[in-house]
C-alpha positions as CSV (number, residue, x, y, z in Angstrom):
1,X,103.2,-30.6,114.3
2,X,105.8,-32.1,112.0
3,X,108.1,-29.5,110.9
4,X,109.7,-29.7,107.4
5,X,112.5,-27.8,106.2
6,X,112.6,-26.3,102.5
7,X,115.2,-25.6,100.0
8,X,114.6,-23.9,96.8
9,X,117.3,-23.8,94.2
10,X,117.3,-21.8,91.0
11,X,115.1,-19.5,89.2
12,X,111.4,-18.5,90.5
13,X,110.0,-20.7,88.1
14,X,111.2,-23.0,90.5
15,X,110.4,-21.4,93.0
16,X,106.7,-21.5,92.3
17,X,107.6,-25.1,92.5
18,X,108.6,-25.1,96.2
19,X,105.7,-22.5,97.2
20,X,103.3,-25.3,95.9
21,X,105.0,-28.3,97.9
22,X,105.0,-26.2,101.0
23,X,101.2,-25.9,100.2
24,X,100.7,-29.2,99.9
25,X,102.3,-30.0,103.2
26,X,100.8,-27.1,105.2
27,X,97.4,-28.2,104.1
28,X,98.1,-31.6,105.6
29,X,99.7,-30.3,109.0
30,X,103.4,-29.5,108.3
31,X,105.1,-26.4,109.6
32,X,108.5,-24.7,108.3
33,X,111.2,-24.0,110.0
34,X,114.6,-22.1,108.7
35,X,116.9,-24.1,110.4
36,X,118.1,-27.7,109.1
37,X,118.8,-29.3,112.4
38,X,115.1,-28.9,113.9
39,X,113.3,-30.8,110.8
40,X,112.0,-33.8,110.5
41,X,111.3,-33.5,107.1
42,X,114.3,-31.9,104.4
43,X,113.4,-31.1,100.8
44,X,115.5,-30.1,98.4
45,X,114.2,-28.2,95.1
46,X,117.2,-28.6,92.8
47,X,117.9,-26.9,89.3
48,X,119.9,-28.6,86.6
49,X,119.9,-26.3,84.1
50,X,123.6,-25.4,83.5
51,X,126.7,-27.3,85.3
52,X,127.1,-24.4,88.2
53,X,123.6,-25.4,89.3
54,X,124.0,-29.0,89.1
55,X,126.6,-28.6,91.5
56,X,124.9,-26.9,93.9
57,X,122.2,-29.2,93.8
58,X,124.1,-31.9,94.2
59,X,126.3,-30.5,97.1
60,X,123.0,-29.3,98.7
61,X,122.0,-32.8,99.0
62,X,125.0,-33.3,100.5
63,X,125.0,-31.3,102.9
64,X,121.3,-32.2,103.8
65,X,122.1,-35.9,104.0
66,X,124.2,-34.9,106.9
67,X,121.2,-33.7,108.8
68,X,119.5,-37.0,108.6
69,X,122.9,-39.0,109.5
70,X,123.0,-36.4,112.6
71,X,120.2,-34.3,113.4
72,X,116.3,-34.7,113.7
73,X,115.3,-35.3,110.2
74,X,113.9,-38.4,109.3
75,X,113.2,-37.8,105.3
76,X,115.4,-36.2,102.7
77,X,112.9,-35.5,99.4
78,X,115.0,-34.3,96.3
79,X,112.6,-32.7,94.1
80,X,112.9,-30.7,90.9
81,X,115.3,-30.2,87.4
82,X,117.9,-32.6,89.0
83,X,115.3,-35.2,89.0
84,X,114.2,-35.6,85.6
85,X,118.3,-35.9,84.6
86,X,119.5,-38.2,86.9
87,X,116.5,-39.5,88.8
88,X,118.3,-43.4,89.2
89,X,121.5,-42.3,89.9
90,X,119.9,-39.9,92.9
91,X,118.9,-42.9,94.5
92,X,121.4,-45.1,93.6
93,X,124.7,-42.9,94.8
94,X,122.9,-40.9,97.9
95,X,121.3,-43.6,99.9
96,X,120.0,-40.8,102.4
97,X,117.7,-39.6,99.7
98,X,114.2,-41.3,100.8
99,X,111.8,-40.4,97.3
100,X,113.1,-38.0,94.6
101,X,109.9,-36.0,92.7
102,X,110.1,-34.5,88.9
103,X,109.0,-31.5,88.2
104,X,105.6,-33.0,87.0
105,X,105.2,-35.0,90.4
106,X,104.5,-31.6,93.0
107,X,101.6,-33.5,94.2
108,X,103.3,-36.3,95.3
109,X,105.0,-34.6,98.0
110,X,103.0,-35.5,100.9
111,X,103.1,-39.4,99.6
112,X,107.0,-39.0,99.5
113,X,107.7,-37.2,103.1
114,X,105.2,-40.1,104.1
115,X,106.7,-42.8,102.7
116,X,104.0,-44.2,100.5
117,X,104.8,-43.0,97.1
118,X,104.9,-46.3,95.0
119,X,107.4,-47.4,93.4
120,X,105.7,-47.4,89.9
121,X,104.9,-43.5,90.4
122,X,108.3,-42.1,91.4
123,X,109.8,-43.6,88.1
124,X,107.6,-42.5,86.2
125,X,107.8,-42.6,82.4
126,X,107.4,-39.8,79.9
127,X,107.2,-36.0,79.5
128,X,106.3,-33.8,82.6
129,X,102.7,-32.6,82.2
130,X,101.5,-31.1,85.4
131,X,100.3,-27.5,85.8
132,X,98.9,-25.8,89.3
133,X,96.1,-23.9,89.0
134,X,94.1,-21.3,91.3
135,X,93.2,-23.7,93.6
136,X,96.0,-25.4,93.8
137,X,97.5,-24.8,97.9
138,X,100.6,-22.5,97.6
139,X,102.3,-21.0,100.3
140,X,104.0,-17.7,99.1
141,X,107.5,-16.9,100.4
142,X,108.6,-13.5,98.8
143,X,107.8,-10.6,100.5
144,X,104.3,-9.6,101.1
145,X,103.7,-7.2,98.7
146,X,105.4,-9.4,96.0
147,X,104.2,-12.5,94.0
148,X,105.0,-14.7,91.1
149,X,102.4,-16.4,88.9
150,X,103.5,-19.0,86.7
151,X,101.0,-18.6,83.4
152,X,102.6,-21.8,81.3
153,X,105.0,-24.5,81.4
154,X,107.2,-26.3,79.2
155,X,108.9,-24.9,76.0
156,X,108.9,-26.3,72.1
157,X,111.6,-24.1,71.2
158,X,114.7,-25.8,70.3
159,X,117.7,-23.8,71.0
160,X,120.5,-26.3,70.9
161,X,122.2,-25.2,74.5
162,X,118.7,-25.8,76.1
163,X,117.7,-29.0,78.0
164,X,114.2,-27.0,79.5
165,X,112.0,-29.7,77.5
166,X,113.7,-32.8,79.5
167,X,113.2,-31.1,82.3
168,X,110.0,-29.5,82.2
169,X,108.1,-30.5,79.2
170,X,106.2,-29.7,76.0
171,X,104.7,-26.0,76.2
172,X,101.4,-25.8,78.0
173,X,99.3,-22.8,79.6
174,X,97.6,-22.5,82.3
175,X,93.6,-21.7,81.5
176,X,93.4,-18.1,81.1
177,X,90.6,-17.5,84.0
178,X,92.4,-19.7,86.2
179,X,95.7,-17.0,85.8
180,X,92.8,-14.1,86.6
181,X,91.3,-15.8,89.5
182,X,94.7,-16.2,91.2
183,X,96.0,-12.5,90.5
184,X,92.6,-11.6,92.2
185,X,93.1,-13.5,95.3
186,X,96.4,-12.2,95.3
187,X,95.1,-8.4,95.4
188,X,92.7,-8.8,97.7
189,X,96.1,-10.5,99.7
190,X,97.6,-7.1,99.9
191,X,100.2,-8.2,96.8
192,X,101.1,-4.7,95.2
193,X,103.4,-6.2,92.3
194,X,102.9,-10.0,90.1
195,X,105.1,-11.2,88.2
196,X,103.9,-13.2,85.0
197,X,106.6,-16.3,84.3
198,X,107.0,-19.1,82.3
199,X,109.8,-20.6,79.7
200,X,108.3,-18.1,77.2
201,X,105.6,-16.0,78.6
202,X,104.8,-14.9,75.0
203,X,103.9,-17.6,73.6
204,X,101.1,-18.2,76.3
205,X,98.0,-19.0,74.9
206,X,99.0,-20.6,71.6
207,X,98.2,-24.0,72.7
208,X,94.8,-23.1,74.0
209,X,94.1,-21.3,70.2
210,X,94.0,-18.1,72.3
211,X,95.5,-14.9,69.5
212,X,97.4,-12.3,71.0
213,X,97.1,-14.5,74.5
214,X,99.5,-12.8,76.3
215,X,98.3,-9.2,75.5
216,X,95.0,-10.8,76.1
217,X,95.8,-12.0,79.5
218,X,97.7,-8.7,80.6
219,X,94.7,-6.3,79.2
220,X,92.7,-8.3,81.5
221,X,95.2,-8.1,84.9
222,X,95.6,-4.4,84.3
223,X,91.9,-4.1,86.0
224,X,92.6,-5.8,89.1
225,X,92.1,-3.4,91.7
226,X,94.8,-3.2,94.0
227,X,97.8,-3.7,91.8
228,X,100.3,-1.2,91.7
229,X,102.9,-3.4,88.4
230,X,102.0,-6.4,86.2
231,X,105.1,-7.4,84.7
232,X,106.2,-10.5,83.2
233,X,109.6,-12.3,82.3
234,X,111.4,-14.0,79.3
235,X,109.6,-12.7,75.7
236,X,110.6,-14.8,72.8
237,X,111.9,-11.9,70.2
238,X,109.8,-13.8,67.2
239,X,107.4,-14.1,69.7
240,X,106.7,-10.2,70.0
241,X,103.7,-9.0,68.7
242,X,102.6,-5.1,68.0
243,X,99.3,-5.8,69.7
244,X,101.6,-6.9,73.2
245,X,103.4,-3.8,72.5
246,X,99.7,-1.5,72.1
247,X,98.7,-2.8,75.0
248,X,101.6,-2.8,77.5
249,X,101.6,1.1,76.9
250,X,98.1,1.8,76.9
251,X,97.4,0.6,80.6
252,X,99.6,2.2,83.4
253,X,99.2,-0.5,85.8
254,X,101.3,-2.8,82.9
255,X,105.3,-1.8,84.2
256,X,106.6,-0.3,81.1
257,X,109.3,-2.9,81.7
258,X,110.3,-6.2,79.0
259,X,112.9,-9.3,79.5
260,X,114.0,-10.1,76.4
261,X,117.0,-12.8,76.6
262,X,118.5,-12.8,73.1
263,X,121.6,-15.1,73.5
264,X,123.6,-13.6,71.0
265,X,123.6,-11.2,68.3
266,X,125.7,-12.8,65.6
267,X,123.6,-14.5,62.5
268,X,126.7,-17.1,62.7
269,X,126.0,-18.0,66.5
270,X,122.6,-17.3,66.6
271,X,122.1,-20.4,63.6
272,X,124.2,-22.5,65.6
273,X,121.7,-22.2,68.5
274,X,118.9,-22.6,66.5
275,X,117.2,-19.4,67.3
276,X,118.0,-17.7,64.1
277,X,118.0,-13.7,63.7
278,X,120.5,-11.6,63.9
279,X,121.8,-8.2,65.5
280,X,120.1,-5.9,63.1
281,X,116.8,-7.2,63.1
282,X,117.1,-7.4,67.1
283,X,118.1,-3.6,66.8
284,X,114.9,-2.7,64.4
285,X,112.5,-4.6,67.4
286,X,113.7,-2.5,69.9
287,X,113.4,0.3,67.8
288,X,110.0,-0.6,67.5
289,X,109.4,-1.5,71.5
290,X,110.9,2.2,72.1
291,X,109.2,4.2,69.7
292,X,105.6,1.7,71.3
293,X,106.5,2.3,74.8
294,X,107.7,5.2,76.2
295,X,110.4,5.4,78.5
296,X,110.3,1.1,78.6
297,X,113.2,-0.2,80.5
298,X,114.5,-3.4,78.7
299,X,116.2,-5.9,80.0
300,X,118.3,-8.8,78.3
301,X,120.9,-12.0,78.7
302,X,123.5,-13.2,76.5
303,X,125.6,-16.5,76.5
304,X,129.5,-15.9,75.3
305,X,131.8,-18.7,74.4
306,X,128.9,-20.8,72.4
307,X,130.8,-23.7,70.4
308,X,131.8,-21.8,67.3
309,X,131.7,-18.2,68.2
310,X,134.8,-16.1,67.0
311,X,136.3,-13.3,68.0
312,X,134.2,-11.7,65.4
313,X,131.5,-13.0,66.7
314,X,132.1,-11.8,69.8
315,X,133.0,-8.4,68.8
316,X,129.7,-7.9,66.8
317,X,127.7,-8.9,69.9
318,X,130.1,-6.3,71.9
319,X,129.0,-3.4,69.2
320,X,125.4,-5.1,69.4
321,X,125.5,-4.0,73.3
322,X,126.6,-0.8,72.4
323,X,124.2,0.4,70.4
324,X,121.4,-1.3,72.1
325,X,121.8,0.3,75.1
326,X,120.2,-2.1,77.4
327,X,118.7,-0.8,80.6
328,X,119.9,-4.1,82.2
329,X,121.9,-7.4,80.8
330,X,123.0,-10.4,82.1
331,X,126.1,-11.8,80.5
332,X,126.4,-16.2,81.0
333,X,129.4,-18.4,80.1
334,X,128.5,-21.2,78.3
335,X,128.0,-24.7,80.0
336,X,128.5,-27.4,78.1
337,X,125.0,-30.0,79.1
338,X,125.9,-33.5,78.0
339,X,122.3,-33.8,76.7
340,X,122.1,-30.2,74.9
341,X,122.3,-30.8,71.4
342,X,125.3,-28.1,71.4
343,X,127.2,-30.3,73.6
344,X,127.7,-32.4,69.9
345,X,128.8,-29.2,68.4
346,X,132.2,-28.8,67.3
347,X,135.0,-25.4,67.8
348,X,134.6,-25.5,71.3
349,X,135.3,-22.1,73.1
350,X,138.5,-22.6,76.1
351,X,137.3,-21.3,79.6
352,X,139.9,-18.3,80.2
353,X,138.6,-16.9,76.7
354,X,135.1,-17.8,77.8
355,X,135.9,-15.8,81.0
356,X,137.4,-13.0,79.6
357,X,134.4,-12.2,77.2
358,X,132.5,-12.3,80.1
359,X,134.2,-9.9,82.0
360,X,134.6,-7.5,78.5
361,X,131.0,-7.9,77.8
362,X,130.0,-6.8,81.5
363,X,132.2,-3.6,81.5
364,X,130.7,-2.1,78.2
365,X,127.0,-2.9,80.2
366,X,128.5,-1.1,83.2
367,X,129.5,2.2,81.5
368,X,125.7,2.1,79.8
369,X,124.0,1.5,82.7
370,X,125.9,4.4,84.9
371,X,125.4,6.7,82.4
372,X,121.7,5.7,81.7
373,X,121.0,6.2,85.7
374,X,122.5,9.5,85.9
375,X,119.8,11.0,83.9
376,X,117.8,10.2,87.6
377,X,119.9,12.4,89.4
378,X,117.2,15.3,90.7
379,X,113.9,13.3,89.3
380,X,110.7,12.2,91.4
381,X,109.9,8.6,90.8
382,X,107.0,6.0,91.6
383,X,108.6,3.1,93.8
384,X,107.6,0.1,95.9
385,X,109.5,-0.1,99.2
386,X,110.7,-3.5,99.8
387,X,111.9,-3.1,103.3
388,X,115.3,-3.2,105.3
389,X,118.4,-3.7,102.7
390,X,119.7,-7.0,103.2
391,X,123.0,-5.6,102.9
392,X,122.6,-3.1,105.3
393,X,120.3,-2.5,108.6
394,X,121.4,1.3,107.8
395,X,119.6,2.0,104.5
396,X,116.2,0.4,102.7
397,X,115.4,-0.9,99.5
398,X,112.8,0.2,97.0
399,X,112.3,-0.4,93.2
400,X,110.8,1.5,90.3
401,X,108.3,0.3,88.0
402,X,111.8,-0.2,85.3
403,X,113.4,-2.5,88.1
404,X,112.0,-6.0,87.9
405,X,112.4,-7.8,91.9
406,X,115.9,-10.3,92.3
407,X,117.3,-9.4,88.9
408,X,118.1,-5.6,88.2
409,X,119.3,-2.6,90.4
410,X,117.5,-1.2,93.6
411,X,117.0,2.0,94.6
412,X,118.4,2.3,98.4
413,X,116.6,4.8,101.0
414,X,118.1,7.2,103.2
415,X,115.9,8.1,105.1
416,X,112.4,6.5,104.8
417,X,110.2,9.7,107.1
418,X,108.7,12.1,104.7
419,X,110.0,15.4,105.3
420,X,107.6,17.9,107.7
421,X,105.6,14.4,109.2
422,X,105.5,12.2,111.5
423,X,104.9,9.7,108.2
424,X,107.1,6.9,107.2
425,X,107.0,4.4,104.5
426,X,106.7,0.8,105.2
427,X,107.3,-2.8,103.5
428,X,104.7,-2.3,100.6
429,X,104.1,1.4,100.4
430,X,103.9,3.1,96.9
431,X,105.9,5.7,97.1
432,X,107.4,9.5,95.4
433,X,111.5,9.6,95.9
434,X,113.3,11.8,95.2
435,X,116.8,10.4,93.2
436,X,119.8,12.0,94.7
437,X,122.7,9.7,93.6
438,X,123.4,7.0,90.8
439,X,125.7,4.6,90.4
440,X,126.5,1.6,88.3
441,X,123.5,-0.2,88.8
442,X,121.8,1.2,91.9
443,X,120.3,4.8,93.0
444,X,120.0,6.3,96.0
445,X,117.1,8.8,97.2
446,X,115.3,9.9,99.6
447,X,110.9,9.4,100.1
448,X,109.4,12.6,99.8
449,X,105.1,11.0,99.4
450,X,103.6,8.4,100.7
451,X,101.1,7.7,97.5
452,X,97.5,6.8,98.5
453,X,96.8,3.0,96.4
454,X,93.0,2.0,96.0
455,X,92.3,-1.4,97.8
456,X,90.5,-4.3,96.8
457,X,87.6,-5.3,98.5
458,X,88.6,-8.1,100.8
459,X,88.7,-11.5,100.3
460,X,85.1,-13.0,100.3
461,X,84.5,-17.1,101.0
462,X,84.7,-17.8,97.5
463,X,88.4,-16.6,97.0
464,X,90.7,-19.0,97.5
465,X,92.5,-18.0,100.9
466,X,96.0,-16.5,100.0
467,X,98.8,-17.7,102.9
468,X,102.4,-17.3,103.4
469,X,105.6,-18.4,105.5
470,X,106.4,-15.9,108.1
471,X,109.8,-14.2,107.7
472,X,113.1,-16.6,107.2
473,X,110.7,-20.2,107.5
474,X,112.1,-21.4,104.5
475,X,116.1,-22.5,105.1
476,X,117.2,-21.0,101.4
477,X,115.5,-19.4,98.8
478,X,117.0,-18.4,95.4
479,X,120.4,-19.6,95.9
């Protein structure tokens, strides 16, 4: 069997992406392998989105090409965000590069590794459109008891340091029993946790007329048996409904969990990016998410040194943070895109002030989210354990239901026997821990119950078979 080797760049958006080429390929004979020198076949999934990832991309290319100058592989594909910026140049300036595949192409992957993808069809004109769909052949490579589901693509918001429409498209969902179907098969799979994604996951639906559509879609998910968390990532603040709200705390399979990015919290700032607001209506609408949801664990990213922002700007957003209170943030320099409409904008921000906002921002986060953790210290929790820590064979990961996978803290395991048994947790278990330390952004505890999940029935003929790379057969993922 040909083998083909898989690099996946970026967010898990992307991801999703990748999982759907390898899909493709498997259905039609390929196998993975983690390591670049035994394939034949080399594609790379880039991301464009700021300049850090560009580079990447591009030196991931690089380094690619020199496993087709010097080792077995006889394609290089470059696939993805990348593509749809710079698909001539690709070609033009890496002559290793065999086919290059926008993100509204996925389908041509087998025609590219091939070699018959014509020449009309890999340049394309227009707008991405393409969406999978339940039946589409994925190939999941996150951890068994862990999937994502994109439920739209595309994004008609225009926020002037965003390219996402270049790259991706105009907003379009994914047919709302088509989303169902796939959670399904994904339960009856053995997946304990999915992950709802998209540009903006609330405004799924609007294109199909569907009200409310993502409180519709997650009322319905909360009955899939076999779920443990249905979370999703990146709400819209204007976007925000009180129905979402109603029904994210009336279901407990729902993680009482939101990803929020607001950008900024300055009126000044916020105008300048076109996503209007300000810090005090922000403050009401999480308010409002608090006083909805219980014990919800928020989440939210900010971008400092946007062209124009003072340092009263900044300090507003730093008193912003303060008050909020975030459970978790992410803090971004700006990157100036040459095809953002920012890029035009004028009081540009120098990098060593850019930089030290960063750093200011991060410590006020740090202090917050110490001090939110501690309050863990002694408690019994609900977690999913993930498996061996990555950064240490001594200790294992888990999360709670307020810890979203790849992007917040984890809670590390001691000792993974329940005390009195011969019982330990495995990769997937629900769990009760016990929380015996906190630091700035992890806890530590020890598994005191192995919790007893209802299964789904398994997987009849008319499911759509769910498959997956073993361990470490994709050569990077989430770079």
């Amino acid at each position: 069997m040909p083998k083909a080797g898989i690099i996946s760049l970026g967010c898990p958006k992307n991801l999703v992406d990748s999982e759907v080429m390898m899909g493709v390929l498997a259905r039609n004979g390929y196998e993975f392998t983690p390591r670049a020198e035994e394939a034949d076949v080399l594609v790379v999934n880039t991301c464009s989105f700021i300049a850090p990832a560009q580079k990447e991309s591009i030196d991931t290319i690089l380094e690619m090409a020199e496993y087709k100058k010097f080792g077995a592989a006889k394609k290089l594909i470059v696939a993805g965000c990348l593509v749809e910026r710079y698909r001539d140049q690709i070609r033009e300036q890496i002559p290793e590069v065999d086919a290059v595949i926008g993100t509204g192409e996925l389908e041509n992957i087998l025609a590219a590794v091939e070699g018959t993808l014509r020449a009309d069809a890999e340049n394309a004109a227009g707008l991405p459109s393409y969406l999978y769909h339940d039946l589409t052949p994925r190939i999941l490579s996150t951890p068994k008891h862990a999937a994502y589901i994109k439920i739209a693509e595309g994004c008609d918001h225009p926020c002037t340091f965003c390219i996402i429409p270049q790259l991706r498209g105009n907003f379009r969902s994914r047919r709302f029993e088509s989303v169902v179907r796939e959670a399904e098969n994904l339960a009856a799979s053995g997946v304990r946790e999915v992950t709802l994604i998209g540009q903006d996951t609330t405004s799924y639906g609007e294109d199909l007329n569907l009200r409310d559509g993502l409180a519709v879609l997650l009322e319905r998910l909360a009955g899939v048996d076999g779920l443990q968390w249905v979370r999703f990532l990146y709400c819209y603040p204007n976007r925000v409904t009180q129905r979402l709200l109603d029904t994210i705390a009336a279901h407990p399979r729902l993680a009482k969990y939101m990803d929020m990015p607001l950008q900024h919290a300055s009126r000044n700032v916020l105008a300048r990016m076109k996503r209007g607001s300000s810090g005090e209506a922000f403050l009401q609408l999480l308010g409002r998410i608090r006083a909805t949801i219980p014990g919800v664990s928020l989440r939210t990213s900010f971008i400092v040194g946007f062209p124009g922002e003072t340092d009263s700007d900044f300090s507003e957003l730093c008193d912003f943070v303060e008050a909020a209170e975030f459970d978790w943030m992410g803090v971004f320099p700006y990157s100036d895109v040459d095809n953002a409409s920012s890029f035009a904008l004028d009081q540009k921000v120098d990098e060593d002030t850019i930089q030290e906002r960063q750093n200011r921002l991060m410590q006020i986060q740090q202090k917050i989210s110490a001090r939110k953790l501690r309050r863990f210290r002694g408690q019994r929790a609900t977690a999913l354990v993930e498996g061996p820590s990555k950064d240490t064979p001594l200790v294992w990961e888990a999360r709670l239901e307020g810890m979203a996978p790849d992007i917040d803290g984890k809670v590390y395991l001691n000792d993974i026997q329940v005390p009195g048994t011969d019982l330990s947790a495995q990769p997937s278990d629900v769990v009760t821990v016990e929380i015996t330390e906190s630091h700035e952004y992890d806890l530590v505890a020890l598994v005191v119950e192995i919790l007893d999940v209802p299964r789904p029935a398994a997987q009849s003929a008319a499911t759509a078979p769910v498959q997956r790379v073993n361990t470490g057969a994709a050569l990077r993922i989430f770079q």
